[in-house]
C-alpha positions as CSV (number, residue, x, y, z in Angstrom):
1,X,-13.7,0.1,9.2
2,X,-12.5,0.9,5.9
3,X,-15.3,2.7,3.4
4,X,-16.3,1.1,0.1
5,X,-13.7,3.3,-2.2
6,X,-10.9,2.2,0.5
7,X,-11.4,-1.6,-0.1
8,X,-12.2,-1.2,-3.7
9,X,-8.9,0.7,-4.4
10,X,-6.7,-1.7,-2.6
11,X,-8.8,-4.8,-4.2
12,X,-8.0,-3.2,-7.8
13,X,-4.3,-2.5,-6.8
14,X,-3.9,-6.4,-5.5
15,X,-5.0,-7.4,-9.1
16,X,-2.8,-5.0,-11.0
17,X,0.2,-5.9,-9.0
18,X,-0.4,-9.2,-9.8
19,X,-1.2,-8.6,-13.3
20,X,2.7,-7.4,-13.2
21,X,4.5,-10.6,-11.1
22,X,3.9,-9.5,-7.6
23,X,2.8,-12.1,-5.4
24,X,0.5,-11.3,-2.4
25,X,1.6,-12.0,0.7
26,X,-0.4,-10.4,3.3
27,X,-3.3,-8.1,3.2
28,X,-4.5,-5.7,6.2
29,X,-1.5,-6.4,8.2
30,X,-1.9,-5.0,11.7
31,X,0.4,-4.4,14.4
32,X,0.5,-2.6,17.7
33,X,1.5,0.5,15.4
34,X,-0.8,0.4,12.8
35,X,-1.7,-1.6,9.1
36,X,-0.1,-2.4,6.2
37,X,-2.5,-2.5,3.1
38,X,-1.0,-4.7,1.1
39,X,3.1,-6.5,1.4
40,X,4.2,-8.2,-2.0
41,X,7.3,-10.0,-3.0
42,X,8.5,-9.4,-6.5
43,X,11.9,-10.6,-7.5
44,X,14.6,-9.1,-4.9
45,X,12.2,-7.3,-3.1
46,X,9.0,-7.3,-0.8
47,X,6.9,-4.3,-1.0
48,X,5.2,-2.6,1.8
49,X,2.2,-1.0,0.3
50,X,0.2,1.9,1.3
51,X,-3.0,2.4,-1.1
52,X,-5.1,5.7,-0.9
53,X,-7.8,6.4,-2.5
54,X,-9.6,9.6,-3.2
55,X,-12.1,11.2,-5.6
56,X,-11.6,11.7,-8.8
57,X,-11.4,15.7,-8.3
58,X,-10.1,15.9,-4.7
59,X,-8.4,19.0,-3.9
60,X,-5.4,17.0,-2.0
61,X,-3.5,13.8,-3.8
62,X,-4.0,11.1,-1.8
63,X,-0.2,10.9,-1.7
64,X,-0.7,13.5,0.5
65,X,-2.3,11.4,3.1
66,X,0.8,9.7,3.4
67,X,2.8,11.8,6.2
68,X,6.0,11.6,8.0
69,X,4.3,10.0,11.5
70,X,2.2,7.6,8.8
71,X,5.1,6.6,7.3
72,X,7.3,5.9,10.5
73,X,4.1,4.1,11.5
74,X,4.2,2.1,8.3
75,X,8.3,1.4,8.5
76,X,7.3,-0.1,12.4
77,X,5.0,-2.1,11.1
78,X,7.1,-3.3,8.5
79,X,9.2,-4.2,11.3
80,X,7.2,-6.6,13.4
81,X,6.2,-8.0,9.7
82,X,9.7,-9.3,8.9
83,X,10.5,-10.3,12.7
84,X,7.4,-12.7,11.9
85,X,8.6,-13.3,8.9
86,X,12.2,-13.4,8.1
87,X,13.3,-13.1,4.8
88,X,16.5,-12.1,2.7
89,X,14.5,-9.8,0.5
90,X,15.0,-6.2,0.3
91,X,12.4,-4.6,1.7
92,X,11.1,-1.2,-0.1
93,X,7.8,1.1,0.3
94,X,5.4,2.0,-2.5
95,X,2.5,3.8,-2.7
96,X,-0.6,3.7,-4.6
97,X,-3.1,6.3,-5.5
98,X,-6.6,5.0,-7.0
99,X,-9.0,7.5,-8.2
100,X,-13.1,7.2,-8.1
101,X,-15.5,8.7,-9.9
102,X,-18.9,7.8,-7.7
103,X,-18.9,3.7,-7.8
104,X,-16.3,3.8,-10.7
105,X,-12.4,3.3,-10.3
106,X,-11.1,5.6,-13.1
107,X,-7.5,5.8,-12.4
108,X,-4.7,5.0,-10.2
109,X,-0.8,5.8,-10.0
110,X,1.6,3.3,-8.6
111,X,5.3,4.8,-6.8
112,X,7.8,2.2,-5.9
113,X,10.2,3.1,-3.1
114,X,8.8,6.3,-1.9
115,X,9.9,6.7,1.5
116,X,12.8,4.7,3.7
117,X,13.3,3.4,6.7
């Protein structure tokens, strides 16, 4: 069950890759291996996105969160995704960080292509 900060960041990084061409494909993509937060197509590619999100302050980035077995976990989902769903884009894997301040989003940071399968 995802907490409120975890839906709201990957709600407001829907809308801001939209607000820059993406299209949404899927949300909360699940497989045997795990989820997917969010998988986008925009121009040659589609985008396996995994959003943290972590207060304002926190100690740890929340890119930290995203470790080698979560990322082999992501690249199998990824997998099953495009067996489902063929398609002649180029897949890649992003990450998003969105930052909270109590109820408030205050920030977020957006990496394209930061890990490979």
């Amino acid at each position: 069950m995802k907490t409120w900060a975890g839906k709201a960041g990957e709600d407001h990084i829907a809308e801001l890759l939209e607000k820059r061409g993406y299209r949404i494909v899927a949300r909360n993509f699940h497989s045997r291996y795990g989820e997917i937060d969010i998988i986008a197509k925009n121009g040659p590619y589609i985008a396996f996105v995994e959003v943290k999100t972590r207060a304002q302050n926190s100690l740890v980035s929340p890119f930290e969160a995203i470790t080698p077995q979560k990322q082999r976990k992501i690249v199998a989902t990824a997998k099953v995704f495009l067996k489902k769903n063929p398609t002649n884009l180029q897949p890649r894997f992003d990450a998003a960080a969105v930052y909270v301040r109590g109820s408030e989003i205050v920030g977020e940071d957006y990496l394209e292509n930061v890990f490979f399968s």
